[in-house]
N, C-alpha and C positions, 0 to 999 in steps of 0.2 A: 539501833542505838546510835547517836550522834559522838562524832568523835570528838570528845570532848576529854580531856586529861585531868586529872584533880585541881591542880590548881588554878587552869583555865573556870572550871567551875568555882573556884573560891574567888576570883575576881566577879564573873556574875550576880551571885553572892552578895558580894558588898555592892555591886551597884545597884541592884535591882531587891533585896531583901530587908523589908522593915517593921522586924519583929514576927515575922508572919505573914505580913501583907505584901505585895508585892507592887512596891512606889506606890500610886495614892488611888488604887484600884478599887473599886466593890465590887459585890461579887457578881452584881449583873455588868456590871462595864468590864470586868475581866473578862464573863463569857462571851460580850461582844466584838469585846477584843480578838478573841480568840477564831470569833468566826469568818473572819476575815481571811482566815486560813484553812476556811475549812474545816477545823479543828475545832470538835465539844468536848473543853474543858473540864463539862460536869461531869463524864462519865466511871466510871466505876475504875475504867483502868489505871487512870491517873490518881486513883486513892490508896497506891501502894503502901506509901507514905504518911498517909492521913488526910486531912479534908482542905488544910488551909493552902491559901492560894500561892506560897510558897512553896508547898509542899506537892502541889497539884506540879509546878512549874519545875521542879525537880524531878518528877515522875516521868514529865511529860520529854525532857533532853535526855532520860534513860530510855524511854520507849521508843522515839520515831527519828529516822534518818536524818543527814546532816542538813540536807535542803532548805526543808521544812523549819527544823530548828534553827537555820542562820536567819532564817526570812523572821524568824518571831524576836528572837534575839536584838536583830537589826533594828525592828519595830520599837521593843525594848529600850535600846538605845537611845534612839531619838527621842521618846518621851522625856526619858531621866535628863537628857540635857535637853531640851524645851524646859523643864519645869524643875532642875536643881541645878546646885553646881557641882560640876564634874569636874574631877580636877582631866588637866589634860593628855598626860601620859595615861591614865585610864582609858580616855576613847582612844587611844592610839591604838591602845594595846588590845582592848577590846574590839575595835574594828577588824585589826590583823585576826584573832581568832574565828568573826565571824568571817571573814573572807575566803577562809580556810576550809570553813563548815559549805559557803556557797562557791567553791572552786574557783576563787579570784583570786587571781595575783597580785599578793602582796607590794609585788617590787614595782608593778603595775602604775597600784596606788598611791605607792610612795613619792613615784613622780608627780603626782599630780596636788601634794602637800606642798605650800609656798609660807615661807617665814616671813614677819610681815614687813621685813625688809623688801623680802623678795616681790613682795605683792604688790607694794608702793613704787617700787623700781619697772616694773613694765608698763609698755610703749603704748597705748592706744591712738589709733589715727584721729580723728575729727568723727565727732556721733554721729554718723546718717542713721536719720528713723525710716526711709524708704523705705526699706525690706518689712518695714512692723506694719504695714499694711495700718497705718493710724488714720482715723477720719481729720479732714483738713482743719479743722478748730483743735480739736484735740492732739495733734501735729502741733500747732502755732503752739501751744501754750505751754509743751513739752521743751520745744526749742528757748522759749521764752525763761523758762527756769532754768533750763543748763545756763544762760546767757548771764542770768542773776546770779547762778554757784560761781560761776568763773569771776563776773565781779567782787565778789563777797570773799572770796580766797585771797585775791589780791589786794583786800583793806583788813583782811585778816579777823572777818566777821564768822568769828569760827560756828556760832550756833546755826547763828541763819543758813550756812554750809548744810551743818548735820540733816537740820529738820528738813531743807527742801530737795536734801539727796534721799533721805528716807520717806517721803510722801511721793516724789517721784518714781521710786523703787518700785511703789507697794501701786502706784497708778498703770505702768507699765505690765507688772506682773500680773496684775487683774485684767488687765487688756487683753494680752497672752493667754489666762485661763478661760475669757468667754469666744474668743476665736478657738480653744481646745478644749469646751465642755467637756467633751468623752472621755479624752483621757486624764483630765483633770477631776473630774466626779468619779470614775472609778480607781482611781488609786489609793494604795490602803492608807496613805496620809490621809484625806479628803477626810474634814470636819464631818463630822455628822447631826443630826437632831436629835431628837429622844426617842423618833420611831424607828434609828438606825439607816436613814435617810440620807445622803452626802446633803449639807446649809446651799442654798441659796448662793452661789459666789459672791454677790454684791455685802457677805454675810460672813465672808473669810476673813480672820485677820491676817495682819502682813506674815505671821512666823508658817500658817496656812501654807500659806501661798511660796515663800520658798520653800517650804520641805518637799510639797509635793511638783517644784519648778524642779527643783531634783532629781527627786522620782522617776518623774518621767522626761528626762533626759535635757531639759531648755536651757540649765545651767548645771556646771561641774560642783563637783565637790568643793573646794576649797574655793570657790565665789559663793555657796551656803553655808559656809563657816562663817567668813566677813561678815554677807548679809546678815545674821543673823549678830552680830558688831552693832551693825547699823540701825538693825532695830533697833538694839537695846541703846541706842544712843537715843534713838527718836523718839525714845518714852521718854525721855527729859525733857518733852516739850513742857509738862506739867510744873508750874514753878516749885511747886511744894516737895515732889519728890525731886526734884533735883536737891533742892537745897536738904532735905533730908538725906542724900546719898551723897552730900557736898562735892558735887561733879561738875568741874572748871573745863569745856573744852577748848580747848590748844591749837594753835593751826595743824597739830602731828593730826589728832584725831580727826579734823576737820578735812586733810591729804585722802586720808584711810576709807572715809566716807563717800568722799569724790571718785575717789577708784575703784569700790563698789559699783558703783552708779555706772561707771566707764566699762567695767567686764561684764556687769548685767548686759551692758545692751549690746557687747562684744558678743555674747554667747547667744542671746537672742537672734540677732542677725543673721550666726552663722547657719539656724535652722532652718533645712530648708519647708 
């Protein structure tokens, strides 16, 4: 049984419980879900409770040890915020208990949360792409766009900022994942097909590609919080939804953007 307390369970609950269903799961993409861990969802033990996928999922945090359940939890997590909104003292707090379940230190963690004060206010030296091992055209044209954000800040073209710190992001990051196939395909973020297949990389989208830069260790935490800022700024490349979400960027958010871009390739580099 996973050490789980009542009300830690009545937070999972709310995040992850809707109606029954459990976030926007069916029942063959839960059990795929599930196997990922090893773990078949469908079987009999987990119908203490009854059949639905809620209920399977309650069973399943009274039956098997903390490990295992922080690793599905964690999974958990990321989906609900990929695909709602989550207020944020929930993932905090939900984080701390999965951490708990997988023998991480909290206080650990906590250092490595940055306000986004904090986030805007750190140093970056000058970008060298050297260490990213980039082919020489593909170098030039990377340098090239940093050379255009740094203009673009200074006339205070906040959009053209956002979008070509987010297309640069997501170029970069893809670079990253075909130099690290292996461990980028088998990670339990990694997209998959309909035959349960990790996509084609060229076939990731950006949110992709940093959960599982994550994952497996290319960037920290709290530069996949931002990034994942920056995406959702660089959906407004679309005029329609921007002006449907009536979304003015600023030179703040346009700062915010740039420093993503700056810790990305801070964190990139430092791998050896």
């Amino acid at each position: 049984m996973a050490n789980l307390k009542f009300n830690q369970k009545q937070l999972f609950e709310k995040l992850f419980d809707r109606g029954g269903y459990v976030l926007n799961f069916t029942d063959r993409t839960f059990s795929e879900f599930f196997q990922d861990f090893d773990v078949n969802i469908d079987t009999k033990k987990y119908h203490i409770y009854g059949t639905s996928k809620m209920k399977r999922l309650r069973a399943f945090w009274e039956i098997e040890g903390n490990k295992v359940v922080g690793s599905v939890l964690q999974a958990l997590l990321e989906l609900a915020i990929q695909t709602e909104k989550i207020e944020a003292k929930d993932i905090k707090l939900a984080t701390q208990y999965i951490n708990s379940l997988l023998g991480v230190s909290n206080d650990k963690g906590a250092e490595k949360e940055l306000t986004e004060s904090e986030f805007l206010n750190q140093k970056f030296s000058k970008i060298n792409l050297s260490s990213l091992e980039l082919d020489f055209q593909f170098e030039k044209v990377i340098n090239q766009r940093i050379e255009e954000i740094e203009k673009s800040l200074n006339i205070e073209a906040s959009l053209a900022v956002i979008f070509l710190c987010g297309s640069t992001l997501e170029g970069l990051l893809l670079h990253t994942a075909t130099k690290n196939p292996h461990k980028f395909n088998t990670s339990k973020s990694a997209p998959k097909d309909k035959d349960a297949k990790p996509r084609k990389l060229t076939e990731w989208t950006l949110d992709n590609l940093i959960n599982v830069a994550y994952e497996t260790g290319f960037i920290q935490l709290h530069i996949k919080n931002y990034s994942h800022s920056l995406k959702e700024f660089r959906n407004y490349i679309h005029p329609r939804q921007q002006a449907v979400q009536n979304f003015n960027p600023d030179k703040y958010t346009a700062e915010i953007s740039w420093k993503v871009l700056q810790a990305v390739v801070s964190d990139l580099t430092r791998i050896d």
